[in-house]
Biopython code that builds the backbone (N, CA, C, O; Angstrom):
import numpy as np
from Bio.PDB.StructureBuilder import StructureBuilder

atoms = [
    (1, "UNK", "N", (0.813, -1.176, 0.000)),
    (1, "UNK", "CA", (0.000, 0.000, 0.000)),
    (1, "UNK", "C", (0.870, 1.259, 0.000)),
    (1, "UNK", "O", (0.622, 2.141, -0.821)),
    (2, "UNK", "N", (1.881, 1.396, 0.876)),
    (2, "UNK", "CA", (2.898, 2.183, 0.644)),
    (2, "UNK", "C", (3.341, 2.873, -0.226)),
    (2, "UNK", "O", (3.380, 4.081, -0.461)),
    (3, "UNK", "N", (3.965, 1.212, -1.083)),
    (3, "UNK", "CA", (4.539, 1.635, -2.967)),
    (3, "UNK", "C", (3.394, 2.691, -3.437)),
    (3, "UNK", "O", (3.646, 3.845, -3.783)),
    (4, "UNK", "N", (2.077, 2.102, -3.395)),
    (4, "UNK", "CA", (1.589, 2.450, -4.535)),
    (4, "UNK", "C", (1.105, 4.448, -4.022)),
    (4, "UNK", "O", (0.727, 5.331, -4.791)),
    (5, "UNK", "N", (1.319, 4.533, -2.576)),
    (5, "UNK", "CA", (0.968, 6.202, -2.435)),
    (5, "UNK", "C", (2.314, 6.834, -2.664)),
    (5, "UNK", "O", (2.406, 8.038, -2.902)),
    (6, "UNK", "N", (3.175, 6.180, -2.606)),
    (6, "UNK", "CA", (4.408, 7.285, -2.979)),
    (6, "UNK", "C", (4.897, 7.286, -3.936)),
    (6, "UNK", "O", (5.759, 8.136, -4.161)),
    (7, "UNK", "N", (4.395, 5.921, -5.309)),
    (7, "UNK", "CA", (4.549, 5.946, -6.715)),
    (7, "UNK", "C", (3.287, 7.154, -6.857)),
    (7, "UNK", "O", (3.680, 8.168, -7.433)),
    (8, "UNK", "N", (1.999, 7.176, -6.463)),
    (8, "UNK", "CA", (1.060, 8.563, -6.630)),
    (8, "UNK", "C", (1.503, 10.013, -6.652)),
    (8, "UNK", "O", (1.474, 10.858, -7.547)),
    (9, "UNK", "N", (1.941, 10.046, -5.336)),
    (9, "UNK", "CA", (2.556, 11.405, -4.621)),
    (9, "UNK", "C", (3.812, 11.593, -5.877)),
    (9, "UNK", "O", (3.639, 12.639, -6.502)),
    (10, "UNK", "N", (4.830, 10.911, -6.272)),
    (10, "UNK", "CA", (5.927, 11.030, -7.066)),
    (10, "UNK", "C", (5.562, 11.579, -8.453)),
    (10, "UNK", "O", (6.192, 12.394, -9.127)),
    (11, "UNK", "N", (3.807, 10.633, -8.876)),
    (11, "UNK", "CA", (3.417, 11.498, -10.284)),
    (11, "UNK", "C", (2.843, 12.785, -10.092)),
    (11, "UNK", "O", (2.587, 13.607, -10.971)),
    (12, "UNK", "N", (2.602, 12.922, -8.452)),
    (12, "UNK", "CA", (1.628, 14.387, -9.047)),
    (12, "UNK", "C", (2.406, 15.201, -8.732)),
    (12, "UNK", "O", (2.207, 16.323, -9.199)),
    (13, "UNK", "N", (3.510, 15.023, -7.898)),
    (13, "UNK", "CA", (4.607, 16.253, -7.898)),
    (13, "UNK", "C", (5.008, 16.529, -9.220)),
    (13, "UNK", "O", (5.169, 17.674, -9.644)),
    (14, "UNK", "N", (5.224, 15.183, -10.084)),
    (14, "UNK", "CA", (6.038, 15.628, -11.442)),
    (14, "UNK", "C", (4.825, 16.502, -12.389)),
    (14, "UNK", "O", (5.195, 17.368, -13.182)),
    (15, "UNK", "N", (3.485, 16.199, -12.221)),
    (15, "UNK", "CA", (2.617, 16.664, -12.998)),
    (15, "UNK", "C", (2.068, 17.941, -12.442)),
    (15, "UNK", "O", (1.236, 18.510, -13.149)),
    (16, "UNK", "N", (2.408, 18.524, -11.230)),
    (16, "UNK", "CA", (1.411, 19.774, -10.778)),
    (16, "UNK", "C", (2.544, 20.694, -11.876)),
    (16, "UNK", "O", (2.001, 21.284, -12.810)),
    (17, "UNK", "N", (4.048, 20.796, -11.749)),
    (17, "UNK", "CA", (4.741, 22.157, -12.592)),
    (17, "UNK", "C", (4.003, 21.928, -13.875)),
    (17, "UNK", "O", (3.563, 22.981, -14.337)),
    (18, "UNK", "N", (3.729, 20.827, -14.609)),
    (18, "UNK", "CA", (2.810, 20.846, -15.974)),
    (18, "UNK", "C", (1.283, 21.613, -15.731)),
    (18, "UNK", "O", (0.811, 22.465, -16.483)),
    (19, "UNK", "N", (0.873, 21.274, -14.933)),
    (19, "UNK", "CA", (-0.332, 22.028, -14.670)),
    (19, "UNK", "C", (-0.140, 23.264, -14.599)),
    (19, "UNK", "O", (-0.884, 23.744, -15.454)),
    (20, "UNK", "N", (0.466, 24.157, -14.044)),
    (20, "UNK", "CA", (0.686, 25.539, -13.767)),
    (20, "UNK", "C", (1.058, 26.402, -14.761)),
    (20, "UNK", "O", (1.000, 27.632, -14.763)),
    (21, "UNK", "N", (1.483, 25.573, -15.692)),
    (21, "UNK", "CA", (2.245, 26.207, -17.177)),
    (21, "UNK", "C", (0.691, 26.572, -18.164)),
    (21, "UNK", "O", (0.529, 27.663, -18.711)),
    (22, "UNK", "N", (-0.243, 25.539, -18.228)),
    (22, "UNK", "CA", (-1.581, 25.467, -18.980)),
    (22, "UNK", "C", (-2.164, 26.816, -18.556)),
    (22, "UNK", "O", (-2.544, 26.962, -17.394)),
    (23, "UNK", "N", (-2.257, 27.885, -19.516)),
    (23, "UNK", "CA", (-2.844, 28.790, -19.558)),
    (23, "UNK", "C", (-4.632, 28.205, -19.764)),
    (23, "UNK", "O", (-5.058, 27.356, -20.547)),
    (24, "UNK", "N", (-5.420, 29.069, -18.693)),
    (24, "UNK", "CA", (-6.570, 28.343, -18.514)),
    (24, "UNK", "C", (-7.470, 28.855, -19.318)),
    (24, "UNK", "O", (-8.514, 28.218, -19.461)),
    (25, "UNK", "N", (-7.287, 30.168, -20.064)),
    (25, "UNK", "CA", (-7.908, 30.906, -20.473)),
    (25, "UNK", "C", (-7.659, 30.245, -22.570)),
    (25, "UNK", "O", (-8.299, 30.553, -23.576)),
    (26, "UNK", "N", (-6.701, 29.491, -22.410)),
    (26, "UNK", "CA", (-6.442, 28.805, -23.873)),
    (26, "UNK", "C", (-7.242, 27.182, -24.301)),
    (26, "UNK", "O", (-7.303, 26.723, -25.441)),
    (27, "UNK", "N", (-7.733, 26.602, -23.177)),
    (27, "UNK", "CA", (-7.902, 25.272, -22.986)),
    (27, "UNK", "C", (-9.576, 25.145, -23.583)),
    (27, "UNK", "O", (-10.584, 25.780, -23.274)),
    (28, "UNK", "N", (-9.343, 24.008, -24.585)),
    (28, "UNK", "CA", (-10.680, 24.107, -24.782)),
    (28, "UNK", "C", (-10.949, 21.946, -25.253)),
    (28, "UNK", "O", (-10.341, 21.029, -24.702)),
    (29, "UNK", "N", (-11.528, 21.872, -25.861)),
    (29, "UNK", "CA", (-11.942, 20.210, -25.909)),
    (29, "UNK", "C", (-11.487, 20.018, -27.008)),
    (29, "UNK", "O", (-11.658, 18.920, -27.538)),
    (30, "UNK", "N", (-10.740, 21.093, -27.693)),
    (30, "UNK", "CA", (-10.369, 20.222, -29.138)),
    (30, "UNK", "C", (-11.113, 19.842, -30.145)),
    (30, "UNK", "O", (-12.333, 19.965, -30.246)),
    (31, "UNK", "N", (-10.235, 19.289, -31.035)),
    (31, "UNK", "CA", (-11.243, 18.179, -31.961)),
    (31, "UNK", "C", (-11.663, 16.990, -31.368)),
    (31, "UNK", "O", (-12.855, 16.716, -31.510)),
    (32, "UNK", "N", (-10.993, 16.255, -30.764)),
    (32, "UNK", "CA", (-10.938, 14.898, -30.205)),
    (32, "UNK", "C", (-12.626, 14.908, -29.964)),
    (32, "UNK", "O", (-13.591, 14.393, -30.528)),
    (33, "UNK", "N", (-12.376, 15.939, -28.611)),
    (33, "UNK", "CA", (-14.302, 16.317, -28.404)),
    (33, "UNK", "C", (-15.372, 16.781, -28.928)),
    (33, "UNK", "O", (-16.479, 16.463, -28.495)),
    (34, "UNK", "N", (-15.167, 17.766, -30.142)),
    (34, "UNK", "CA", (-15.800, 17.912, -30.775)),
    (34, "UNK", "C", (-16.012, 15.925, -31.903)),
    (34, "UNK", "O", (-17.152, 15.467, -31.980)),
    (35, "UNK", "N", (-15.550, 15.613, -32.164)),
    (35, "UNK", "CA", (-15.662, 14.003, -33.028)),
    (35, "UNK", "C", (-16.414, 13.058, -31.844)),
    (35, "UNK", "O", (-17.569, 12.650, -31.972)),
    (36, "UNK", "N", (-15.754, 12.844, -30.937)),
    (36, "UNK", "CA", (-16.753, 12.311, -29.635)),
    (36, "UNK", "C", (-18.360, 12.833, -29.089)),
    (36, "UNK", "O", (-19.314, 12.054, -29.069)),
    (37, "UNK", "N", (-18.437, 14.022, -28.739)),
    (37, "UNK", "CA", (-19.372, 14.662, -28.824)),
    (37, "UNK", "C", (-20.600, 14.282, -30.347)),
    (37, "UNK", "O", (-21.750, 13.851, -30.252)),
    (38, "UNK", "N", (-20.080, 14.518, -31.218)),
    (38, "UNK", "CA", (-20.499, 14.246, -32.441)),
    (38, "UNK", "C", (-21.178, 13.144, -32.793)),
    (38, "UNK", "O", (-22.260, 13.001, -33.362)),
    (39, "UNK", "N", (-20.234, 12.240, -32.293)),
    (39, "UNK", "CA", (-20.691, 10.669, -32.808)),
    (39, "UNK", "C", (-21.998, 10.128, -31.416)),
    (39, "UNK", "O", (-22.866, 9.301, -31.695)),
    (40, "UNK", "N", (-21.918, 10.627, -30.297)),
    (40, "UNK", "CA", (-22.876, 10.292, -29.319)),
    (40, "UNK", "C", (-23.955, 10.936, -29.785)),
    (40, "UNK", "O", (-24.979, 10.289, -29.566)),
    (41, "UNK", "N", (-24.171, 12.151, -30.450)),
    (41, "UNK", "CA", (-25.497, 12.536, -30.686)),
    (41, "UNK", "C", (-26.119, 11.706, -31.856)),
    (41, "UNK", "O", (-27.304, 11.395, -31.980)),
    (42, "UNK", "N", (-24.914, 11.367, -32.819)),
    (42, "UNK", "CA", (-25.532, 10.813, -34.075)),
    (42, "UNK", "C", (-26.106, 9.151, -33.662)),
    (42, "UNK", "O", (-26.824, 8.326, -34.227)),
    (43, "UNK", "N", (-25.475, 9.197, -32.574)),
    (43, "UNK", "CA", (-25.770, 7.152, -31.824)),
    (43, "UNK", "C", (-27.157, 7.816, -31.110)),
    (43, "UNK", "O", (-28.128, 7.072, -31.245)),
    (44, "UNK", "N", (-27.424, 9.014, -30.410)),
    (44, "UNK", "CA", (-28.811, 9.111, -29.733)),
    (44, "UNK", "C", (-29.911, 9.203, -30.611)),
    (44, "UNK", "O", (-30.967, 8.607, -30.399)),
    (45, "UNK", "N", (-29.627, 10.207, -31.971)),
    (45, "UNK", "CA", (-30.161, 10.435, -32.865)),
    (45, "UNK", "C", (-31.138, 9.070, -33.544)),
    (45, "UNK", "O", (-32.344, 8.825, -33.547)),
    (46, "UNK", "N", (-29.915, 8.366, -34.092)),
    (46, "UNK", "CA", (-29.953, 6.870, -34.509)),
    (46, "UNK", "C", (-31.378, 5.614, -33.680)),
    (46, "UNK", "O", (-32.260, 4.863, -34.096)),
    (47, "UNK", "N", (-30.693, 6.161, -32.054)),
    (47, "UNK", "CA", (-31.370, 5.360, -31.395)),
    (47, "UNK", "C", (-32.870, 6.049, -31.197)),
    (47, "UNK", "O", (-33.707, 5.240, -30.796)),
    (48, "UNK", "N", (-33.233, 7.062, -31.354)),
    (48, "UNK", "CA", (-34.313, 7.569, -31.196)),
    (48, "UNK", "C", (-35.316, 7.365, -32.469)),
    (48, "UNK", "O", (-36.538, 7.439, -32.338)),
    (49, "UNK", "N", (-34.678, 7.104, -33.699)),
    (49, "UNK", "CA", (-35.024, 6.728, -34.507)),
    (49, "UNK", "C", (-35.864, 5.678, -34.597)),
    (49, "UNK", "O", (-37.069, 5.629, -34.845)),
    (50, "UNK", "N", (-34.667, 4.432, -34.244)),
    (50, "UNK", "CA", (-35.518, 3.098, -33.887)),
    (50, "UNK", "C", (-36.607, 2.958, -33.187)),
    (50, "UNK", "O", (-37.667, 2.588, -33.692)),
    (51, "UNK", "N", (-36.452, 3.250, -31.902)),
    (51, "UNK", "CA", (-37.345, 3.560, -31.079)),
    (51, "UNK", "C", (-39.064, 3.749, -31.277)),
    (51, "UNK", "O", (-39.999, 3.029, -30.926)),
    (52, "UNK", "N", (-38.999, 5.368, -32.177)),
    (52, "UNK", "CA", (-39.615, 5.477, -32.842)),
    (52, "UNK", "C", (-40.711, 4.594, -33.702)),
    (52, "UNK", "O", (-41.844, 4.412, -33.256)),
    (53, "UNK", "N", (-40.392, 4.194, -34.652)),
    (53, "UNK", "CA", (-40.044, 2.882, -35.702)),
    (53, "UNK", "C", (-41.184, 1.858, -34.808)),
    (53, "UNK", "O", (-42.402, 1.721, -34.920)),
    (54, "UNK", "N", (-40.256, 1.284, -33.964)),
    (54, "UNK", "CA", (-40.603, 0.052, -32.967)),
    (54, "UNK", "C", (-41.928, 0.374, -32.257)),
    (54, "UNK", "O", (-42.871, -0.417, -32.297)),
    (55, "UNK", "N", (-41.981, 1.467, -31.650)),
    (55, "UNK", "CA", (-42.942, 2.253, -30.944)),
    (55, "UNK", "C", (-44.619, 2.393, -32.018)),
    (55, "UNK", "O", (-45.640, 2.399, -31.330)),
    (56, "UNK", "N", (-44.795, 2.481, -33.372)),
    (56, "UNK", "CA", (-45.449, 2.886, -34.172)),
    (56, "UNK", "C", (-46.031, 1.233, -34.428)),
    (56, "UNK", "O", (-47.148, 1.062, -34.917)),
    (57, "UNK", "N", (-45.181, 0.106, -34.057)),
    (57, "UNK", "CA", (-45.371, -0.689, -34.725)),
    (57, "UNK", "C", (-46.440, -1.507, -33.403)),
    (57, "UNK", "O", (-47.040, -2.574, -33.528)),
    (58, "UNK", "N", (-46.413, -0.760, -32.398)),
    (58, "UNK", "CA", (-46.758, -1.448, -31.066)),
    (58, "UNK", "C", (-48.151, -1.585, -30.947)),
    (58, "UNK", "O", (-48.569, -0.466, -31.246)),
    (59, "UNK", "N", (-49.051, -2.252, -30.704)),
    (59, "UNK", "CA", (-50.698, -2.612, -31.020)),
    (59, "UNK", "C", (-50.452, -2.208, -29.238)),
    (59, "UNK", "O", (-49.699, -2.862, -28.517)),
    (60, "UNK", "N", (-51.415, -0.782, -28.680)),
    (60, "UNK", "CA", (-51.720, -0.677, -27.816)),
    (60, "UNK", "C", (-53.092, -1.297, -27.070)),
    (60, "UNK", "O", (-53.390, -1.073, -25.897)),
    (61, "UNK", "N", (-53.796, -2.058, -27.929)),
    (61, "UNK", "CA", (-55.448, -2.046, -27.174)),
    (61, "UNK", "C", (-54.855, -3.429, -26.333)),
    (61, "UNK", "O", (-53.948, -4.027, -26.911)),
    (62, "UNK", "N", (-55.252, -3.903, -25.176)),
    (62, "UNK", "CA", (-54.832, -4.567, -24.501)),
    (62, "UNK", "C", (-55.766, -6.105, -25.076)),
    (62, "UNK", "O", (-56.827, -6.061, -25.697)),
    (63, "UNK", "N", (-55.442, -6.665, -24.896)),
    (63, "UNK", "CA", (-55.974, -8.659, -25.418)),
    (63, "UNK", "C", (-56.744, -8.833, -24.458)),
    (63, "UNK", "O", (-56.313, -8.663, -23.318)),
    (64, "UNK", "N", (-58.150, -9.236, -24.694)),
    (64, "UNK", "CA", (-59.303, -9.643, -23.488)),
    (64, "UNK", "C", (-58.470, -10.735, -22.744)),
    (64, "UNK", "O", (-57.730, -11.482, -23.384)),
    (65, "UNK", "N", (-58.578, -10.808, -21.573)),
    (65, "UNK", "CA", (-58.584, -12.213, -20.879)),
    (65, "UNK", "C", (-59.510, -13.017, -20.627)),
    (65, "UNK", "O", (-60.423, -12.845, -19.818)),
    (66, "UNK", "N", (-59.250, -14.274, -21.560)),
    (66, "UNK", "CA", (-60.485, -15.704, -21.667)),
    (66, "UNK", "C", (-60.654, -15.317, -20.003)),
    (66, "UNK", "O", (-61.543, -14.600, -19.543)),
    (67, "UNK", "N", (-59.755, -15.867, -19.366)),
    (67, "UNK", "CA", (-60.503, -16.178, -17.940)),
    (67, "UNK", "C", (-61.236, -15.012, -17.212)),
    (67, "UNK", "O", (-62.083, -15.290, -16.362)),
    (68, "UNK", "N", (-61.022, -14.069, -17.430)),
    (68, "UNK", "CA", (-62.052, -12.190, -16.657)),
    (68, "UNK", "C", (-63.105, -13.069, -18.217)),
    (68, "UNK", "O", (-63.905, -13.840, -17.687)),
    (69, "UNK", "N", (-63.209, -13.102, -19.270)),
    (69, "UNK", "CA", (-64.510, -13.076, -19.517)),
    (69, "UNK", "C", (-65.303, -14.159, -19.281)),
    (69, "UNK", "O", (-66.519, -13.991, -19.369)),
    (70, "UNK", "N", (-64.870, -15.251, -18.996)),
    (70, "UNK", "CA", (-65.434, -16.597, -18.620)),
    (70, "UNK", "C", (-66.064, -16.396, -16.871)),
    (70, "UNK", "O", (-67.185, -16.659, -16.435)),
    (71, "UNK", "N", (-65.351, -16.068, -16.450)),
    (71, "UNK", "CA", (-65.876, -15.701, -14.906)),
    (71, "UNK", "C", (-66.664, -14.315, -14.982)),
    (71, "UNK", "O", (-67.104, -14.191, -13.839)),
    (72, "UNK", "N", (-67.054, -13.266, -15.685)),
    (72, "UNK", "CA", (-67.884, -12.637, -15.620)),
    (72, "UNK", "C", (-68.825, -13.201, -16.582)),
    (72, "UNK", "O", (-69.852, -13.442, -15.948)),
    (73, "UNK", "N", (-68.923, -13.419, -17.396)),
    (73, "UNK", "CA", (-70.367, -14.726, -18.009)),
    (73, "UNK", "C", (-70.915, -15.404, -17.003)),
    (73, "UNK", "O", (-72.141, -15.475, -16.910)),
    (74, "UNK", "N", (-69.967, -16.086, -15.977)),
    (74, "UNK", "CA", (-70.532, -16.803, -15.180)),
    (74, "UNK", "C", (-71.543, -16.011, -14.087)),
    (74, "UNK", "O", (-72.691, -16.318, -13.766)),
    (75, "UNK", "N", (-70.694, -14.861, -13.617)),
    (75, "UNK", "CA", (-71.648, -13.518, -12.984)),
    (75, "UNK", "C", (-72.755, -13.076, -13.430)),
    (75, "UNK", "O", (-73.783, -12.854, -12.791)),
    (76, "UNK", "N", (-72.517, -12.917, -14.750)),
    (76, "UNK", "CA", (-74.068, -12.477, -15.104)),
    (76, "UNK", "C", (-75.154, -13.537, -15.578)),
    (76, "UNK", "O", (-76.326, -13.342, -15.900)),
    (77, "UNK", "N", (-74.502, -14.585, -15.531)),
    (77, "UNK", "CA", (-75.536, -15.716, -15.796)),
    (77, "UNK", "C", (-75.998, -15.705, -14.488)),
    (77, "UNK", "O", (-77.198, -15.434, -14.515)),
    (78, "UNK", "N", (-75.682, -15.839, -13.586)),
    (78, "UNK", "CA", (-76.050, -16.299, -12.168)),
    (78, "UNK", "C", (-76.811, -15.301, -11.598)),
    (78, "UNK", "O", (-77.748, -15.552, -10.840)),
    (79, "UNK", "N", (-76.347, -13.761, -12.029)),
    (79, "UNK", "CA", (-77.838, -12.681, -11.950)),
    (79, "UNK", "C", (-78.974, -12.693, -12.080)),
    (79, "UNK", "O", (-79.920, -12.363, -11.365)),
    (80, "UNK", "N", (-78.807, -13.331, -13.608)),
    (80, "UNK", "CA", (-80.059, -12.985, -14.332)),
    (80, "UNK", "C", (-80.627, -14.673, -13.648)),
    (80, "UNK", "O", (-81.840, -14.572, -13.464)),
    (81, "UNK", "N", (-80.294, -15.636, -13.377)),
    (81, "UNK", "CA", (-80.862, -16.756, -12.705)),
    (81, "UNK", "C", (-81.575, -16.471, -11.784)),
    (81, "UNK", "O", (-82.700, -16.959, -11.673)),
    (82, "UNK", "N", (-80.912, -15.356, -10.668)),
    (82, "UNK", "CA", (-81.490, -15.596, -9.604)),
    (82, "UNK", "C", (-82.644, -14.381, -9.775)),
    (82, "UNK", "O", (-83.722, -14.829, -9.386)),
    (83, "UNK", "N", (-82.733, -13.355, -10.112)),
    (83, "UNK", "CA", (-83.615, -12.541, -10.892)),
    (83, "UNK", "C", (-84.896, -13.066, -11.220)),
    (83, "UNK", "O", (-85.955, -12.553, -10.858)),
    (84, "UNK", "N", (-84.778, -14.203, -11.983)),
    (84, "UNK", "CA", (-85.730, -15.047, -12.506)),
    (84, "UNK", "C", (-86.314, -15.898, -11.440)),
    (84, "UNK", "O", (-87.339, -16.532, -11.691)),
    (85, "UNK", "N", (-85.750, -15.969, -10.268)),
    (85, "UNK", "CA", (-86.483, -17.129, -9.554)),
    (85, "UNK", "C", (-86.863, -16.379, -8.657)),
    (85, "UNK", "O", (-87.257, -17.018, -7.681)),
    (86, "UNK", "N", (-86.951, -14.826, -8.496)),
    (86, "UNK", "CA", (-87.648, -14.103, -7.629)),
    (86, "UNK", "C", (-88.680, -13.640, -8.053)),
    (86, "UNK", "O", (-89.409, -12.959, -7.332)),
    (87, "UNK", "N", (-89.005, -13.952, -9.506)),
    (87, "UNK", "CA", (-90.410, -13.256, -9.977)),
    (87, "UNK", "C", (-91.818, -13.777, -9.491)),
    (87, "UNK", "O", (-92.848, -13.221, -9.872)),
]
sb = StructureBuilder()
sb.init_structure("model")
sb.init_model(0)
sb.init_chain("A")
sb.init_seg("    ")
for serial, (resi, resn, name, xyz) in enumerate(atoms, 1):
    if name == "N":
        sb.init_residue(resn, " ", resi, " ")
    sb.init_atom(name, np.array(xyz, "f"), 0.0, 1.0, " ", f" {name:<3s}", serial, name[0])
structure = sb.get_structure()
């Protein structure tokens, strides 16, 4: 554990005089970030696309359930039964 804080401490001494030299007022993302930046919107873009697409293709009305309509048949049969035997 040792090694590895005073191999740390050894890089950031060597790296703070590099830091101090970087005029802050010059620093910006480059190209690198501008091409990175770039390509994530065109992958969100892309993916929103699909999405889309997939989404249009989606049948929202929900599928009866045999068994809710088999057990309410049975409810209203048994209404109208007993209905009938009170007349």
């Amino acid at each position: 554990m040792s090694d590895m804080s005073a191999s740390l401490s050894l890089a950031v001494t060597h790296l703070a005089p590099l830091a101090k030299e970087v005029d802050q007022n010059k620093v910006t993302p480059g190209v690198l970030g501008f091409i990175v930046f770039a390509v994530m919107a065109l992958a969100v873009w892309g993916l929103m696309k699909s999405m889309s697409k997939h989404m249009q293709k989606v049948d929202f009305k929900e599928a009866p359930d045999p068994a809710a309509e088999q057990k309410a048949g049975q409810n209203a049969g048994r209404k109208t039964d007993s209905g009938a035997s009170r007349s």
